[in-house]
C-alpha positions, 0 to 999 in steps of 0.5 A: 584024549585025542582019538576022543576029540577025532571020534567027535570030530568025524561025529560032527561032520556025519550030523552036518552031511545028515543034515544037510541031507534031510534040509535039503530033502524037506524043500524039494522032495517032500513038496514033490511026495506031497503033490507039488510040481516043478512048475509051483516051485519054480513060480515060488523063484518068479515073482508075481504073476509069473508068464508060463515062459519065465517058469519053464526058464528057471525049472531050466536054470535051477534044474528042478527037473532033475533028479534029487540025487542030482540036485542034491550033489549040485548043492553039496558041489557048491559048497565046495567048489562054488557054482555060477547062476544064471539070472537071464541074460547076466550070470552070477559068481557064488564062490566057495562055500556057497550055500545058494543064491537067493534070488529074491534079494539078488545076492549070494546066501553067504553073504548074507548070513555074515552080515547078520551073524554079529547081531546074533553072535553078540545077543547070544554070547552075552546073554549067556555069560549072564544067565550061566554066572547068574543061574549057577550062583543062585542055585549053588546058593539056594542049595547051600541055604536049602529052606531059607528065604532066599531059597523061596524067593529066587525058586519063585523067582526061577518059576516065574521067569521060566514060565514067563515068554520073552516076547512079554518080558521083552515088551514089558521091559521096554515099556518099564525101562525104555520109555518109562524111566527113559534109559533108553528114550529112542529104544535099543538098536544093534550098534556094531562092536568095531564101530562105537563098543560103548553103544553096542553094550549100552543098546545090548544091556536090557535085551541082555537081561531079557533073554538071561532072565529065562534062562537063568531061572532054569539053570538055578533049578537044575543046579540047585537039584544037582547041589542038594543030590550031590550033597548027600553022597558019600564021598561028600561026607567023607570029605567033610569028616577028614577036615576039608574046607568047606569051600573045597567041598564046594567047588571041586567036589559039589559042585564039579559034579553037578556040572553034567548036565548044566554042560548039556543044557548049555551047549544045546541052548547056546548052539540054538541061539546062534542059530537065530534067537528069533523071538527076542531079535523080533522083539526088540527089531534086531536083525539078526540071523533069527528075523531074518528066518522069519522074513525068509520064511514069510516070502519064501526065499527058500535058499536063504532059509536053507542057509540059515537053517545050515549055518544053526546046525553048524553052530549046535554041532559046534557046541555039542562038540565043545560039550563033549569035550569038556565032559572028558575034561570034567569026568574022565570017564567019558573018554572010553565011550 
């Protein structure tokens, strides 16, 4: 088990330097294959209406002239031993781990990132316990009660919520329930966990709901195809023949089985939404690391986009190497691959 989680490890960080890699190359080299010159890059960093003498300047400070190799190792240097950036006459510290300066909003990139962090933490992780616990029991039940009533409705309802995009479900519970029934009169705005953890559940509860709606429908689908495959071995009737409950047939034969790729999929969808869940932050104005992609991209504040882009990739790796391992703790197999 631990040369497994060493191999996952070393894994890891060979997809996060990769990363890294390809990111990096995406904003300054195939701008460069493409046509661009150091020159429009360089304007991108000056502002409006940028003098011929401030581009020279910040090609100078940013060394865009130089080689990719070299600006690459420069970036990688700084994450790990920081670097200083010079913004005319003043320079500014960015300690380690610096993933850049973002010299649109005068700050360090880390920084940033930190600050919107628990806005998207805490929309991802809650939403995700919803539409785990949610979809996983209503499609272990629908695969029990194959053919019933229930199993209609909750599969019509997984068709919809699947096929429904969370900008209109947002907007429609908003409507239904923010200002029509009044739950929440002002609309729901992130409140800090350490501040009031009243109103952080209370103002997280419908973008909550909004976001597990779409997921849940999915993961009931995938279980209940798993339960109604698993259902039909062999070795679930033989558990059944020699007289087991049929609660343990469930859960530690049925149901641990099935777990595959519900663990896939889950790794994979959360390690997105930690990256920025950008679609329900919009939605519901909260500013989390998904809006702030967006307003990055949209005044081209390429160091920020870069560090949000980053800080996604290391969440997904994370997950997938939660993933993995728990896949060694379902199926023991998985530990000699």
């Amino acid at each position: 088990m631990f040369a497994f989680i060493v191999r996952r490890l070393f894994g890891a960080v060979a997809m996060l330097v990769i990363v890294s890699m390809v990111t990096f190359g995406i904003f300054f080299l195939l701008p460069k294959l493409a046509g661009q010159t150091t020159d429009q890059l360089a304007a991108s960093y000056a502002g409006k209406a940028p003098t011929q003498e401030a581009i020279i300047d910040i090609k100078e400070r940013l060394g865009l002239d130089d080689p990719i190799a070299v600006q690459y190792g420069r970036y990688v240097k700084g994450i790990v031993t920081g670097q200083e950036f010079s913004n005319g006459p003043s320079v500014m510290e960015c300690p380690a781990p610096c993933l850049g300066y973002s010299f649109r909003n005068s700050e360090p990139v880390l920084p940033t990132l930190l600050d919107r962090a628990p806005v998207t933490l805490s929309l991802a992780v809650g939403a995700a316990v919803i539409w785990l616990v949610a979809g996983v029991g209503i499609g272990i039940l629908s695969a029990l009660r194959r053919g019933s009533v229930f199993d209609r409705v909750a599969m019509m309802t997984a068709l919809a919520g699947v096929s429904l995009p969370i900008y209109f479900t947002g907007l429609v519970s908003l409507a239904v329930f923010a200002y029509g029934l009044k739950l929440w009169p002002n609309g729901v705005a992130y409140t800090s966990f350490l501040d009031n953890p009243a109103d952080w559940a209370y103002n997280l509860i419908l973008p909550w709901v909004t976001l597990a709606f779409l997921y849940a429908a999915l993961y009931a689908r995938l279980t209940r195809a798993g339960m109604l495959e698993t259902l039909n071995e062999d070795y679930i009737r033989t558990a059944r023949a020699k007289g087991l409950p049929e609660k343990t047939v469930i859960t530690k034969h049925a149901l641990r089985a099935s777990l595959t790729p519900i663990l896939t999929v889950f790794g994979l969808d959360l390690g997105l939404l930690l990256g920025g869940a950008v679609l329900t932050e919009k939605t519901f104005g909260f500013a989390g690391l998904g809006a702030l992609s967006i307003d990055s991209i949209e005044s081209g504040d390429l160091p920020m986009v870069m560090g949000v882009v980053l800080l996604a990739t290391i969440f997904i790796v994370f997950a997938s190497l939660i993933v993995d391992i728990l896949y060694a703790v379902v199926d023991p197999r998985v530990r000699l691959n």
